[in-house]
C-alpha positions as CSV (number, residue, x, y, z in Angstrom):
1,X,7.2,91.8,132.0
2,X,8.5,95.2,132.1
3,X,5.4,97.5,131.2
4,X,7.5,99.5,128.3
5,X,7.5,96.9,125.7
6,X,4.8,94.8,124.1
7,X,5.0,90.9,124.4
8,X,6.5,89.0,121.1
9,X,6.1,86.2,119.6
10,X,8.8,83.2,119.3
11,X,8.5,84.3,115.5
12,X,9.4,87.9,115.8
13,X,12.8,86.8,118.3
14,X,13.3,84.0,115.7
15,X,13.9,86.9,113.5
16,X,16.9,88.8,115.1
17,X,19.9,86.6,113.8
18,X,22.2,86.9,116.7
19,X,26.2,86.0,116.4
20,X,29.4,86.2,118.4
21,X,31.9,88.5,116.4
22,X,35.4,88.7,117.4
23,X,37.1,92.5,117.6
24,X,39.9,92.9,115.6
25,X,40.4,96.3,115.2
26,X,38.6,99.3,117.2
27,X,38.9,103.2,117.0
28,X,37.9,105.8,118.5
29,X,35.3,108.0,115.5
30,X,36.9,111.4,115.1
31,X,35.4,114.5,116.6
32,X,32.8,112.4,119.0
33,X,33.2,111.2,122.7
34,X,30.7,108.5,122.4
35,X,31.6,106.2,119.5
36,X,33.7,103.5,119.0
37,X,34.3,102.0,115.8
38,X,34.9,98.2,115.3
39,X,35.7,95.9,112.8
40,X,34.4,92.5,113.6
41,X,35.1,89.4,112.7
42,X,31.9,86.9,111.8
43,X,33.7,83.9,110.5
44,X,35.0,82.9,107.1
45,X,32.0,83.5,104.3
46,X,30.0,81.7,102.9
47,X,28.6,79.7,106.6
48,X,30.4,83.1,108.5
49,X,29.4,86.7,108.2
50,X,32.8,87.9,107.0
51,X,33.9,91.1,108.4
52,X,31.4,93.9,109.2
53,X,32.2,97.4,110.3
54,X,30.2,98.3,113.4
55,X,29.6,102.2,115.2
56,X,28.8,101.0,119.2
57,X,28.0,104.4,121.5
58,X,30.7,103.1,124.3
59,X,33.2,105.1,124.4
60,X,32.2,106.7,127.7
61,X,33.1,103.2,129.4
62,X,35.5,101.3,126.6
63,X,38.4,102.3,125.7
64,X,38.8,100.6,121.8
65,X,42.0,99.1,122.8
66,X,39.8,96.6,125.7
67,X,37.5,95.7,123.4
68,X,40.7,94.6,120.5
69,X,40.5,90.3,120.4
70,X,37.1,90.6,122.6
71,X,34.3,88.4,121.5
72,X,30.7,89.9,122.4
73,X,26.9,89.4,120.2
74,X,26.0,91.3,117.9
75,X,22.3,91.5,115.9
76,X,23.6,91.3,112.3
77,X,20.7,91.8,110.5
78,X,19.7,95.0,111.1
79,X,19.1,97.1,108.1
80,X,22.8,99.2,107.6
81,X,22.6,102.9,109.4
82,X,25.0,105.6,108.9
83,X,26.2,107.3,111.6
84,X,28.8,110.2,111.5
85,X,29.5,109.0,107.7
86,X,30.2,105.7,108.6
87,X,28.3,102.8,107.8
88,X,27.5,100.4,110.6
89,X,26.5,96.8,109.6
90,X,25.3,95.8,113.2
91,X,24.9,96.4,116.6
92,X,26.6,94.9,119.8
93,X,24.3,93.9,122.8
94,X,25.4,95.6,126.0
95,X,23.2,95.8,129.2
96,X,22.8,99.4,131.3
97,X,23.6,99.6,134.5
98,X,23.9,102.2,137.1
99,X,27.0,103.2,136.5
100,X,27.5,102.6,132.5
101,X,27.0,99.7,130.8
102,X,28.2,95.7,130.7
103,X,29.3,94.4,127.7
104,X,28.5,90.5,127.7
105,X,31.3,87.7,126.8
106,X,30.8,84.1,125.8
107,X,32.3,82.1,129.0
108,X,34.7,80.1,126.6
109,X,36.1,80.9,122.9
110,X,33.8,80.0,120.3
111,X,34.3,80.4,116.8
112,X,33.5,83.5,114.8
113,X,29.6,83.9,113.4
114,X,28.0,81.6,116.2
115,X,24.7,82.0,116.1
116,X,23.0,82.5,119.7
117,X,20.0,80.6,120.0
């Protein structure tokens, strides 16, 4: 276990609700060279998320127009955060790596608002 963060319990995981969102729009925020912003699609409400407007810090390795139809998960129940006057409903998982980052895909389609488990 890496030694920088405590152990959880199955409880406290149980408690990030995790979902595939599909990209359907993504735009560089004006005057920054870090952020992208996405609106993602989490299925039809009231079973689906809807669509949720989300600030990633990717730009360095995305351009918005890869990421556009992309499916990748998201923890959507983070409390909203605004970040260069723009709210952000969410947050995508991505893992770091030497040289930037990996952004992680489902291996098929699924539909929007799966819930990882």
């Amino acid at each position: 276990m890496p030694e920088d963060k405590a152990q959880i319990s199955y409880d406290d995981f149980a408690k990030l609700d995790i979902r595939i969102g599909t990209v359907v729009a993504a735009e560089l925020v004006p005057d920054t060279d870090k952020l992208i912003k996405c609106r993602v699609d989490f299925g039809t409400p009231p079973a689906g998320g809807g669509t949720r407007t989300i600030i990633s810090g990717i730009a360095q390795w995305r351009k918005p127009e890869e990421l556009m139809g992309q499916q990748f998960p998201y923890i959507v129940n983070l409390e909203p955060r605004v970040i260069r006057g723009i709210e952000s409903e969410g947050m995508i998982l991505a893992v770091g790596v030497e040289d930037g980052i990996a952004l992680l895909n489902p291996d098929k389609d699924v539909p929007p608002g799966s819930r990882i488990r």
